[in-house]
TILO-914933 format. One record per residue (C-alpha): residue number from 1; residue in one letter; x, y, z. Coordinates in steps of 0.5 Angstrom, whole numbers. Each point is the difference from the previous one (the first is absolute). Layout:
// residues N
<r num="NUM" residu="A" x="X" y="Y" z="Z"/>
...
***
This chain:
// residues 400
<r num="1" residu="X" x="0" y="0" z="0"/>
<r num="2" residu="X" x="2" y="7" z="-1"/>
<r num="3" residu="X" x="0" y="6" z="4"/>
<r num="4" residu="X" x="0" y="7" z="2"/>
<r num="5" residu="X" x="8" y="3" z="-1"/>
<r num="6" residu="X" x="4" y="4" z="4"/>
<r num="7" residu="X" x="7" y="1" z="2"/>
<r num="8" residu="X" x="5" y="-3" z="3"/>
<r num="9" residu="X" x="3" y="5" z="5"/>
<r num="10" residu="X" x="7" y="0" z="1"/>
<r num="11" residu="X" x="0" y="-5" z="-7"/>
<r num="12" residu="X" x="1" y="-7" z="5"/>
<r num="13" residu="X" x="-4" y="-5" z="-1"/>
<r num="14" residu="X" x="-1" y="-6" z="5"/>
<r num="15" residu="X" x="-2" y="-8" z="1"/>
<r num="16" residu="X" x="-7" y="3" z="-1"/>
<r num="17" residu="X" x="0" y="4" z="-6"/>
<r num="18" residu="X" x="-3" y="-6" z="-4"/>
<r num="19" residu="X" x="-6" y="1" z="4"/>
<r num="20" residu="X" x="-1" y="8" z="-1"/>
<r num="21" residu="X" x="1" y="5" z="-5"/>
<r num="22" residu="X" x="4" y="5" z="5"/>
<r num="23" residu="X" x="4" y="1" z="5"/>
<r num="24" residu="X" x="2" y="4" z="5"/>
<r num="25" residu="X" x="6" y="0" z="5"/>
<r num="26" residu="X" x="-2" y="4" z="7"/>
<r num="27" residu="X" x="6" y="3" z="5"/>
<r num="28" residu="X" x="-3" y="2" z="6"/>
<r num="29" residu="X" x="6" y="5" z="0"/>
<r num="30" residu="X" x="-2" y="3" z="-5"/>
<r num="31" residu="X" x="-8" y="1" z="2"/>
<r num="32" residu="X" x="-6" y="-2" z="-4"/>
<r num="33" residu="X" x="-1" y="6" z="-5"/>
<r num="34" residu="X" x="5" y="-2" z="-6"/>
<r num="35" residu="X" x="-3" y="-7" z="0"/>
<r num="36" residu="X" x="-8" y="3" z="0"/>
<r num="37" residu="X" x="2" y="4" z="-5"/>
<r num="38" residu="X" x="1" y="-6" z="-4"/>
<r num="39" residu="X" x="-5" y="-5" z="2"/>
<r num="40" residu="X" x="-8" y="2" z="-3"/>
<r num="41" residu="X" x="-5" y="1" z="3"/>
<r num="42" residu="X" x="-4" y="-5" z="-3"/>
<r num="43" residu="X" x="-4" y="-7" z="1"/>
<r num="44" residu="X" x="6" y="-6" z="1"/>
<r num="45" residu="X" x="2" y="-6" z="2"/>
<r num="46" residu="X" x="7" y="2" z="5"/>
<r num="47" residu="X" x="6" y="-4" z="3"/>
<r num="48" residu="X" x="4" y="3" z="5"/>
<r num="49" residu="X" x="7" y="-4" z="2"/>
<r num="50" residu="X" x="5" y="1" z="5"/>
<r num="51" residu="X" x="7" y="1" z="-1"/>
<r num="52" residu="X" x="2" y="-8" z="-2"/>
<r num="53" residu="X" x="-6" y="1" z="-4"/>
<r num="54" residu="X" x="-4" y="-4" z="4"/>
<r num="55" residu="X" x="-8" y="1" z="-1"/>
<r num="56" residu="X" x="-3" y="5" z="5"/>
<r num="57" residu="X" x="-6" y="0" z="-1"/>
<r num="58" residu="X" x="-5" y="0" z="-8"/>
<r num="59" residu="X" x="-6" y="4" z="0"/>
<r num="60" residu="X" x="-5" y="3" z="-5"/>
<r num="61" residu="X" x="-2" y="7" z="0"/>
<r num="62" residu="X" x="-4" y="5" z="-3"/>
<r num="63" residu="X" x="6" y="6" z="1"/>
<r num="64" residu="X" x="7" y="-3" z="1"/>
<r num="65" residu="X" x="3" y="7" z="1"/>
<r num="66" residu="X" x="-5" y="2" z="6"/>
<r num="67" residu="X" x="1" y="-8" z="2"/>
<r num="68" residu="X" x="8" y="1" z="0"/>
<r num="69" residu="X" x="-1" y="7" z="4"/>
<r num="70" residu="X" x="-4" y="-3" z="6"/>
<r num="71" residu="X" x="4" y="-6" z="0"/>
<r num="72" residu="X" x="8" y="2" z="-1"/>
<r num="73" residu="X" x="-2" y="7" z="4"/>
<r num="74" residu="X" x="3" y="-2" z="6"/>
<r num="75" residu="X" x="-5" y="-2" z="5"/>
<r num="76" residu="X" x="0" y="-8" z="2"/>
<r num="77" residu="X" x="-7" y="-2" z="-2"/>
<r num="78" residu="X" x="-3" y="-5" z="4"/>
<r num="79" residu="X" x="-1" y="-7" z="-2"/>
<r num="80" residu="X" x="-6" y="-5" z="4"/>
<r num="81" residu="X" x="-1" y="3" z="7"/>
<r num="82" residu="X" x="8" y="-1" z="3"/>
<r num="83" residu="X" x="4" y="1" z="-5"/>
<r num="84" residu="X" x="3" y="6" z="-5"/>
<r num="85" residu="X" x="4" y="0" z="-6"/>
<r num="86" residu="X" x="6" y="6" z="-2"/>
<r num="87" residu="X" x="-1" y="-1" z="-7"/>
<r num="88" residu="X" x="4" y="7" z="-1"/>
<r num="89" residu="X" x="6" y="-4" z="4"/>
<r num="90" residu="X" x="-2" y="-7" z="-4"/>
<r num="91" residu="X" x="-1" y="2" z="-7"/>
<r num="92" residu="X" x="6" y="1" z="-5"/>
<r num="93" residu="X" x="-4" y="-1" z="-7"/>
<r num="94" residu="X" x="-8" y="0" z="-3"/>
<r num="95" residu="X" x="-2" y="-5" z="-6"/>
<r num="96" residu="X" x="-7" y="3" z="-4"/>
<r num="97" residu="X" x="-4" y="-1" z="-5"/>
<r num="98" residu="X" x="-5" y="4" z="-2"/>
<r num="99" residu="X" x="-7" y="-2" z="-1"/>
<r num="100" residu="X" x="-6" y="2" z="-3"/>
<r num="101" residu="X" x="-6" y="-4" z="2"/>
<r num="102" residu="X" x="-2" y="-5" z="6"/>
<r num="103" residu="X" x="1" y="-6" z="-5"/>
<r num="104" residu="X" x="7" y="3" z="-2"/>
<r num="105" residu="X" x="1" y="1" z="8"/>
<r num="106" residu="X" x="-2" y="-7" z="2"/>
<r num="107" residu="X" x="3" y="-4" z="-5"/>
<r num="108" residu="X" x="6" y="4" z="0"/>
<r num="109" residu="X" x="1" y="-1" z="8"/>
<r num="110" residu="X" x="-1" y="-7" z="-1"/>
<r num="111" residu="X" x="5" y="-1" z="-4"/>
<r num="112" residu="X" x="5" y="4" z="6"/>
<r num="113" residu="X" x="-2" y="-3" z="6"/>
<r num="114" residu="X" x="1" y="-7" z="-3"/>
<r num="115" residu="X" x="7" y="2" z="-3"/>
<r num="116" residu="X" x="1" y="4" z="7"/>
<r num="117" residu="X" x="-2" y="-4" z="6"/>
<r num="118" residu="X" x="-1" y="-7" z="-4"/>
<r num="119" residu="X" x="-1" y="-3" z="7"/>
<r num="120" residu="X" x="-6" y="4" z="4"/>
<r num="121" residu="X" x="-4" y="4" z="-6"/>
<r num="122" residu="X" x="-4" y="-5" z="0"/>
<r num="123" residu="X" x="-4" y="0" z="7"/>
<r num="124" residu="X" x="1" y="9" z="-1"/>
<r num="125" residu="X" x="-4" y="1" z="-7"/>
<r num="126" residu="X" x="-6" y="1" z="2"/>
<r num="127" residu="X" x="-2" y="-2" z="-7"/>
<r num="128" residu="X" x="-5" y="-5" z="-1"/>
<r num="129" residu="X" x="0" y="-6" z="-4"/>
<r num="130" residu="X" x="-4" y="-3" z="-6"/>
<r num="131" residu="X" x="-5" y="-5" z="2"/>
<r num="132" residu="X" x="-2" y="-6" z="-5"/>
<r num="133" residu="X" x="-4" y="-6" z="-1"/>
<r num="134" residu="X" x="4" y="-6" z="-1"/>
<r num="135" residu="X" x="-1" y="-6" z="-4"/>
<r num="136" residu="X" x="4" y="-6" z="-1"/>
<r num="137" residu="X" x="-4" y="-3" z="-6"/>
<r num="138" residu="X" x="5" y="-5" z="-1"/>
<r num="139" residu="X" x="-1" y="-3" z="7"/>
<r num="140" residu="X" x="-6" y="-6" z="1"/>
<r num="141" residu="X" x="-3" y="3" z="5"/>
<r num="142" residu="X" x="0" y="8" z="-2"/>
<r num="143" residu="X" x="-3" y="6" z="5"/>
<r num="144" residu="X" x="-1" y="7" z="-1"/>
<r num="145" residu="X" x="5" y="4" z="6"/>
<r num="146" residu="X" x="1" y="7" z="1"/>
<r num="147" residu="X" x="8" y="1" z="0"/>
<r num="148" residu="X" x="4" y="6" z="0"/>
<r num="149" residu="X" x="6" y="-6" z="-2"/>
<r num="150" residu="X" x="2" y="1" z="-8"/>
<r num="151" residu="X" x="5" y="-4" z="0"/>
<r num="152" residu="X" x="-4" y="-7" z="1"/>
<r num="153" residu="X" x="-2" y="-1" z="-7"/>
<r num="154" residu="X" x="-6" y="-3" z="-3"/>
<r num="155" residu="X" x="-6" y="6" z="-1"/>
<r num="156" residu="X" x="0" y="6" z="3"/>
<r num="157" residu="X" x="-6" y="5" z="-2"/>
<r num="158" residu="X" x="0" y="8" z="3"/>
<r num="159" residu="X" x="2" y="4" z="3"/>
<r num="160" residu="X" x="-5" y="3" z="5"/>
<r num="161" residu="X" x="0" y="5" z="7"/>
<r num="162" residu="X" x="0" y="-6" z="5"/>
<r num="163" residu="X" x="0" y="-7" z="2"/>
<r num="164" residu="X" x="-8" y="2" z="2"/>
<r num="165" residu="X" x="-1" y="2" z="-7"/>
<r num="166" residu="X" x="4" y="-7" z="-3"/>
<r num="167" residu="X" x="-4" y="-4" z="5"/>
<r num="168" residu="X" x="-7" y="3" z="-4"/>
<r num="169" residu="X" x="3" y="-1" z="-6"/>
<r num="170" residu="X" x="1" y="-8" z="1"/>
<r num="171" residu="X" x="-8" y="0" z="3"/>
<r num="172" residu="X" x="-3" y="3" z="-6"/>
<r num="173" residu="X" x="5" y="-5" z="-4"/>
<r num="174" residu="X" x="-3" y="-5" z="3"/>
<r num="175" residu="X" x="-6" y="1" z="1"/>
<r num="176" residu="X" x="-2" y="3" z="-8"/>
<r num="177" residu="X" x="3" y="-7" z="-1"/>
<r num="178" residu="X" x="-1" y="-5" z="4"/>
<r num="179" residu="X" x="7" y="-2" z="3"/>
<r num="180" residu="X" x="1" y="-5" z="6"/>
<r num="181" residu="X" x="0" y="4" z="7"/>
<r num="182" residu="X" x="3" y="-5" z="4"/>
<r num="183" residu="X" x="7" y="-2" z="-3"/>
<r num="184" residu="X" x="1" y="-5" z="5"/>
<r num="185" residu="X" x="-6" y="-3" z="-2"/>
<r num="186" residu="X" x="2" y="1" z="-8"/>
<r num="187" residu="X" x="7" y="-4" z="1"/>
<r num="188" residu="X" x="-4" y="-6" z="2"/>
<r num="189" residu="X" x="-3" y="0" z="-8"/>
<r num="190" residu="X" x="-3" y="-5" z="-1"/>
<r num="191" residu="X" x="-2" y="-3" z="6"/>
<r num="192" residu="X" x="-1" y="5" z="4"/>
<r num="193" residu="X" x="-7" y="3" z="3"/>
<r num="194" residu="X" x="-4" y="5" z="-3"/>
<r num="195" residu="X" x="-2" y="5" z="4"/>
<r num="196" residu="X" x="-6" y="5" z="-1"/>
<r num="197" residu="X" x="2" y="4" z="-5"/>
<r num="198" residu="X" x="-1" y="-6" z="-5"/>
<r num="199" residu="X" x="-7" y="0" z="3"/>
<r num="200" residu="X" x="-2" y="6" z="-1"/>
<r num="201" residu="X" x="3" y="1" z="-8"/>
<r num="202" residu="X" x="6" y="3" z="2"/>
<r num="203" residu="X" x="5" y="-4" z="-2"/>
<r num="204" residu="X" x="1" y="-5" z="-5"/>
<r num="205" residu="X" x="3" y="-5" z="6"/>
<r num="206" residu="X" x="7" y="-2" z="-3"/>
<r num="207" residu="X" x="2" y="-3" z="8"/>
<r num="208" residu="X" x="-5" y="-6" z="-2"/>
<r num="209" residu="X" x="2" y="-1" z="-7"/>
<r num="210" residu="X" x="-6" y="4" z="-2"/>
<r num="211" residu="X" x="5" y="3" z="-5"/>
<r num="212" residu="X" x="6" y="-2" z="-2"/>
<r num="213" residu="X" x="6" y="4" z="3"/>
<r num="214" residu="X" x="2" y="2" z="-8"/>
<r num="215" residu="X" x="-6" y="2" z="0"/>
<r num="216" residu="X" x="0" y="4" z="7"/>
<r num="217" residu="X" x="7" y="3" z="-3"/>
<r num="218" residu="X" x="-4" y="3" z="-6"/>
<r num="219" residu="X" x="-4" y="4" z="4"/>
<r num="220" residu="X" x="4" y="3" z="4"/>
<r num="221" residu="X" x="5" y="2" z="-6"/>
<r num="222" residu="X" x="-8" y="3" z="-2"/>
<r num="223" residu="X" x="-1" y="4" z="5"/>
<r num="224" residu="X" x="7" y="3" z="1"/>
<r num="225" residu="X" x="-1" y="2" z="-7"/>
<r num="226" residu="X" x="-6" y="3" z="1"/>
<r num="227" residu="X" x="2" y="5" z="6"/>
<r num="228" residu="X" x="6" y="2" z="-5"/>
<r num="229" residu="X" x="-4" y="1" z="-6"/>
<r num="230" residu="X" x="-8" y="-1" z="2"/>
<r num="231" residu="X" x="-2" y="4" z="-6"/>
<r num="232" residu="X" x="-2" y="-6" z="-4"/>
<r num="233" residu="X" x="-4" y="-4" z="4"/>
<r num="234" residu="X" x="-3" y="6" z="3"/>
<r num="235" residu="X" x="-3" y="1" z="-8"/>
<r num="236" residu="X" x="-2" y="-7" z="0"/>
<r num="237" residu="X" x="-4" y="1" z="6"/>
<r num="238" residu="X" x="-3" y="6" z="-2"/>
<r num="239" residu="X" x="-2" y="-4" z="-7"/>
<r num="240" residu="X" x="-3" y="-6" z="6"/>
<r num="241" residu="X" x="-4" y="4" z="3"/>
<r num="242" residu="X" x="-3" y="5" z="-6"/>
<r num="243" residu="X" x="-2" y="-8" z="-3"/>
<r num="244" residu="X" x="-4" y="-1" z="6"/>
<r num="245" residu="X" x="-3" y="6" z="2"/>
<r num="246" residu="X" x="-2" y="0" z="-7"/>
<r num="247" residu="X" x="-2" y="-7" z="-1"/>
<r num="248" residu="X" x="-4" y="2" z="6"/>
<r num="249" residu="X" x="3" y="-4" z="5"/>
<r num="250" residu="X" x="1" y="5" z="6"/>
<r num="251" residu="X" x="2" y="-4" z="5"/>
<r num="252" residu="X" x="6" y="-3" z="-4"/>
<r num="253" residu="X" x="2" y="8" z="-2"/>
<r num="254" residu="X" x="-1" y="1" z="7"/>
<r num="255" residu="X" x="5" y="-5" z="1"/>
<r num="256" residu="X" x="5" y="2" z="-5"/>
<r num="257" residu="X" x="0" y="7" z="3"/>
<r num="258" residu="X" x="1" y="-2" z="6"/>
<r num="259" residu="X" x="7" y="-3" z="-3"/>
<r num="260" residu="X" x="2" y="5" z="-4"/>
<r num="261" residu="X" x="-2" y="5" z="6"/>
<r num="262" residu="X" x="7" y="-4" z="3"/>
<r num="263" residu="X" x="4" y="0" z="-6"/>
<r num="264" residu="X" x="0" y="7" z="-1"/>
<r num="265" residu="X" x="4" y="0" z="7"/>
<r num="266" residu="X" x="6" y="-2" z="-4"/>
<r num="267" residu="X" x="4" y="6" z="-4"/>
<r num="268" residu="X" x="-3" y="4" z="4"/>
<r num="269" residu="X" x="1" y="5" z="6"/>
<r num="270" residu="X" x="5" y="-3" z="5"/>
<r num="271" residu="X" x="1" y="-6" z="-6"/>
<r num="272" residu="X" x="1" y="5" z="-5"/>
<r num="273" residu="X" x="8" y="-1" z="-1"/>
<r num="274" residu="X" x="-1" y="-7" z="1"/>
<r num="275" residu="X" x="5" y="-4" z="-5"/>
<r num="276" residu="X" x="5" y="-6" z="-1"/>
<r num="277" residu="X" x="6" y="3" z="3"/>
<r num="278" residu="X" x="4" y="-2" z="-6"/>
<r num="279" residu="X" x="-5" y="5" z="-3"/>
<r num="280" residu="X" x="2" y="6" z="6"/>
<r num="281" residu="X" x="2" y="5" z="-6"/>
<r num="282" residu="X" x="-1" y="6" z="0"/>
<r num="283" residu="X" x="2" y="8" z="-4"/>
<r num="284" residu="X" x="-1" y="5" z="6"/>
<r num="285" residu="X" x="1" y="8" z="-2"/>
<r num="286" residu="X" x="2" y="4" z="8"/>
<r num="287" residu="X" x="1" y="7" z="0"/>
<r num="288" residu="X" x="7" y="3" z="-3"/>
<r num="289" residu="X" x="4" y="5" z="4"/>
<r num="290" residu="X" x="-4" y="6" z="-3"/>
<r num="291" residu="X" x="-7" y="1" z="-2"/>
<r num="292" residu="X" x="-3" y="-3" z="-7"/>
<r num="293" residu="X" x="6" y="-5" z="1"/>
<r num="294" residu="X" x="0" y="-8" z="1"/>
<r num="295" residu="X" x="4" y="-5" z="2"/>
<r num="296" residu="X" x="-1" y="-7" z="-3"/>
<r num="297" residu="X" x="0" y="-7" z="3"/>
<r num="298" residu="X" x="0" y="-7" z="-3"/>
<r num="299" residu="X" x="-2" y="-5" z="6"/>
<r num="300" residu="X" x="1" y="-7" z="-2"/>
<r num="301" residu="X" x="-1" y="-5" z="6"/>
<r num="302" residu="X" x="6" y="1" z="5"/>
<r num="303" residu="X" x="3" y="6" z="-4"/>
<r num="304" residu="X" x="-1" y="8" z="-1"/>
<r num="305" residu="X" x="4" y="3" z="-5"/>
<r num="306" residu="X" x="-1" y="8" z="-2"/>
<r num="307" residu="X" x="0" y="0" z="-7"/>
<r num="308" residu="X" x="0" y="7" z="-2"/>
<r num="309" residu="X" x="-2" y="7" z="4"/>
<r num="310" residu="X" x="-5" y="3" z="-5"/>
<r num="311" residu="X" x="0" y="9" z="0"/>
<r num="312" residu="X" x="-6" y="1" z="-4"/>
<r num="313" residu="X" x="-7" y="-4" z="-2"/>
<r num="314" residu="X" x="4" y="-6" z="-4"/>
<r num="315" residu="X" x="0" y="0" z="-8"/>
<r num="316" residu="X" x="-2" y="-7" z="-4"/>
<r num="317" residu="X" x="8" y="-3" z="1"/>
<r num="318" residu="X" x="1" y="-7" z="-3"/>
<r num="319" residu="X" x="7" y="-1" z="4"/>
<r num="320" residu="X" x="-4" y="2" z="6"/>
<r num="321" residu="X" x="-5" y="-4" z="0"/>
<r num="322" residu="X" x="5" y="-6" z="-3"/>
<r num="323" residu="X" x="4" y="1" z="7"/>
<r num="324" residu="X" x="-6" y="-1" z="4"/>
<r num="325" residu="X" x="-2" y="-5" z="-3"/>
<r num="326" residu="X" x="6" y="-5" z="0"/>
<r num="327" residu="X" x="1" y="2" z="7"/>
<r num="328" residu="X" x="-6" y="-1" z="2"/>
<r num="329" residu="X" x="1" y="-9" z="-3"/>
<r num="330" residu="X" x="5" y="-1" z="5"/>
<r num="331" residu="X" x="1" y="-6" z="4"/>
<r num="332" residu="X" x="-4" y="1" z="7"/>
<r num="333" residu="X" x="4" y="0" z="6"/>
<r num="334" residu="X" x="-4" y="-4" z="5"/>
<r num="335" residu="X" x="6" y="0" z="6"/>
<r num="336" residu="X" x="0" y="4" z="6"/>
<r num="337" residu="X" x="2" y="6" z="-2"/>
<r num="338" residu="X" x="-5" y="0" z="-6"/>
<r num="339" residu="X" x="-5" y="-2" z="4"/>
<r num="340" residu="X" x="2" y="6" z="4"/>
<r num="341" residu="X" x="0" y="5" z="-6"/>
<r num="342" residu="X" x="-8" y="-4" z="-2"/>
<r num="343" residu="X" x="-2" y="3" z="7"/>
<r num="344" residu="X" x="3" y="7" z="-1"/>
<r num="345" residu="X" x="-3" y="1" z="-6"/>
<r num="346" residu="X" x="-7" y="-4" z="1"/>
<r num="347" residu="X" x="-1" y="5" z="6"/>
<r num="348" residu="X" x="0" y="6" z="-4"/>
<r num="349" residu="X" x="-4" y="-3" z="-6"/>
<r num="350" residu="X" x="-6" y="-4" z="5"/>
<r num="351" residu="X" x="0" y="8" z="4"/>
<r num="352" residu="X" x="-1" y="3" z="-8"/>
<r num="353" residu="X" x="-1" y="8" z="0"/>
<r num="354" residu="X" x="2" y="0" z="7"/>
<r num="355" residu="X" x="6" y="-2" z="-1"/>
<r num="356" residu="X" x="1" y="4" z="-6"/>
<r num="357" residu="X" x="3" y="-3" z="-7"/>
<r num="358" residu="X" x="-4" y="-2" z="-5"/>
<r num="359" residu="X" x="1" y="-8" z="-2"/>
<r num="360" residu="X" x="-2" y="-3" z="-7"/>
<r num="361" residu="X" x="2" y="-8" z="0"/>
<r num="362" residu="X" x="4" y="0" z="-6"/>
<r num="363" residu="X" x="-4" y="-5" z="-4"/>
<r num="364" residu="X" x="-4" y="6" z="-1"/>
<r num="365" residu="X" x="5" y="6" z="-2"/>
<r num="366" residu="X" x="0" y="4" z="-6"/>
<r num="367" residu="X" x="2" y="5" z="-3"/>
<r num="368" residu="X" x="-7" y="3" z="2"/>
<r num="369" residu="X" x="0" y="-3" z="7"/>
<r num="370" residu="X" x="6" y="4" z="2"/>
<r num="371" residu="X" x="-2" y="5" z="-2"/>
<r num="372" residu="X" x="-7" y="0" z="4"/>
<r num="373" residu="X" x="5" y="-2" z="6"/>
<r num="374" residu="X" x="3" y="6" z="0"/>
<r num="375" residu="X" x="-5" y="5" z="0"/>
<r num="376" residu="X" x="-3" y="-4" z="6"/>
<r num="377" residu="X" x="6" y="1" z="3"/>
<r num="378" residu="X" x="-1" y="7" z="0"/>
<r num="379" residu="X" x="-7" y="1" z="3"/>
<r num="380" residu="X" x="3" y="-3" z="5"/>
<r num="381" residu="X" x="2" y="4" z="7"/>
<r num="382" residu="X" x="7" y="1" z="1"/>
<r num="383" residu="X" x="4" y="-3" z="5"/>
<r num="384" residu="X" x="-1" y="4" z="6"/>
<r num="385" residu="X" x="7" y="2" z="5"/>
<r num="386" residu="X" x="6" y="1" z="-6"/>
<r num="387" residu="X" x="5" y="6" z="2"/>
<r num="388" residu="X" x="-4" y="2" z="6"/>
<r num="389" residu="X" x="4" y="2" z="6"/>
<r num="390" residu="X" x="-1" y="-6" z="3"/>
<r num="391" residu="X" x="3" y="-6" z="-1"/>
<r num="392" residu="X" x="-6" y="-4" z="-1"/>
<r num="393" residu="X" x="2" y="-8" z="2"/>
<r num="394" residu="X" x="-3" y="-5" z="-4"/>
<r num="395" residu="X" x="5" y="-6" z="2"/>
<r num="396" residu="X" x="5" y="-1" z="5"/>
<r num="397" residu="X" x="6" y="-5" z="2"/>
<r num="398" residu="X" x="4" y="0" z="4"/>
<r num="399" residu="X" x="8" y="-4" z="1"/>
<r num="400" residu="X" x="-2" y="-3" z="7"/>
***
């Protein structure tokens, strides 16, 4: 990903510079005005080292020079109830990396703390993960769980907001198409009891051999389908219902409306992002570092790349268009660090306008649908807190 810019102050560069786009030394000798007059007042993500070069501390904020001022101006800042920091007598150097958007912020931080405090920035984020529902299709007995696990293989289907929402995906599943609730009971198939369900037209019984576990499997692999992709058995529904209502059979039209009433439920509302995780790709347009700029982002699964910061409206541009199209093929990155961008991204893309940002999936972008994203983008608000006198926090970390 690229970044903002700026200068290295004194032209030394240290371990971290990859990381960041400048550097700054700071001699307490010397006081902070030389330094403030070369950081920017802006929205970045910054590191400030010790003397060996060591982290300090890696935080995001909306004004680094007025984050810098507080922090290096002489007065130890406390830290929990019973201890206090002299960052002015422990500080030597400050990384950043400016940033423009909170998307651009979150993924950039992420990629710093892991690099910086590889060992604790797990359990000091603060960013939730991405909850799925798993499938292992190629198991003899198959179930649908909810799991924020992407390394395990077999069918994922999300994102959604929370575990509760996962669990309310597997429910209407399973309810829309008359899956075994009782796993213990399935893995007895064939021999096993059949519970009420069967009684009641609820399930097609594969526990006691009723259908066949090929069978069973089928409808499972339809059913996840379906919460992908309903569309298609959502027209042919409608079709089912509008014969009988027409063939004057209310009851049956009933009946059908009733089904199609649940299916709805799927691709919509807390669904409405649901897919196969190979199939998390999307192209999302953030604000740029000025008004009437973006920023552009290929999100494939377990990776984010800015492709290109656009000034202005975005003209039709083959070379563009074929950039993000070959990188939005890539292979998908389902390991733990993957998984942990999934959850970044998924964050900003289930919370839609509040998060900012405009995402298109990246089947559907075009030349016309890029260009009908950036004008969304800027009837958007602007981000609020840049270049304040305060320093605006978002994120902390802190070398224990």
């Amino acid at each position: 990903m690229g970044g903002g810019g700026g200068a290295a102050y004194n032209g030394r560069v240290g371990a971290w510079h990859s990381l960041f786009d400048a550097a700054a030394e700071f001699d307490p000798g010397a006081g902070t005005d030389e330094m403030l007059k070369v950081v920017p007042a802006k929205w970045v993500v910054y590191l400030v080292t010790d003397a060996d070069d060591q982290p300090v501390q890696l935080l995001c904020v909306k004004n680094l020079r007025a984050s810098l001022k507080r922090r290096l101006g002489g007065e130890a800042e406390q830290q929990g109830p019973s201890r206090r920091v002299d960052y002015r007598g422990l500080v030597r150097r400050v990384y950043w990396r400016r940033v423009d958007s909170a998307f651009e912020a979150d993924v950039v931080y992420l990629e710093a703390a892991r690099a910086v405090f590889p060992q604790s920035y797990r359990g000091m984020l603060g960013f939730e993960p991405a909850w799925y529902v798993h499938a292992d299709l190629e198991h003899r007995f198959p179930r649908l769980v909810k799991t924020i696990d992407l390394t395990r293989g077999g069918t994922l289907i999300g994102p959604v907001e929370d575990k509760h929402a996962a669990a309310r995906l597997i429910q209407i599943i399973e309810d829309a198409f008359d899956l075994c609730r009782y796993y213990s009971v399935l893995t007895e198939s064939p021999r096993g009891r059949a519970c009420a369900y069967k009684e009641m037209g609820k399930c097609p019984a594969p526990c006691d051999g009723t259908i066949s576990m090929a069978q069973y499997h089928e409808l499972m692999r339809w059913g996840i389908a379906t919460a992908v992709s309903p569309d298609g058995l959502v027209e042919a529904t409608q079709r089912r219902m509008a014969a009988a209502a027409a063939g004057l059979n209310f009851e049956a039209a009933g009946k059908v409306k009733q089904y199609l009433d649940q299916l709805a439920q799927f691709g919509a509302g807390a669904f409405k992002h649901v897919r196969r995780v190979e199939d998390f790709r999307y192209v999302t347009l953030q604000p740029g570092g000025r008004p009437g700029t973006a920023k552009v982002f290929v999100v494939t699964p377990g990776r984010v790349t800015e492709v290109v910061g656009l000034v202005a409206e975005p003209a039709r541009s083959s070379d563009t268009l074929r950039l993000i199209l070959e990188l939005g093929q890539r292979a998908a990155d389902l390991s733990e660090i993957g998984a942990e961008r999934i959850g970044v991204v998924a964050g900003h893309l289930l919370r839609g306008k509040k998060a900012g940002g405009v995402f298109l999936p990246i089947d559907r972008v075009e030349d016309r649908s890029l260009a009908k994203a950036w004008k969304e983008l800027q009837k958007q608000k602007a981000q609020e807190g840049e270049g304040d006198d305060e320093e605006g926090v978002v994120k902390e970390l802190q070398r224990v």
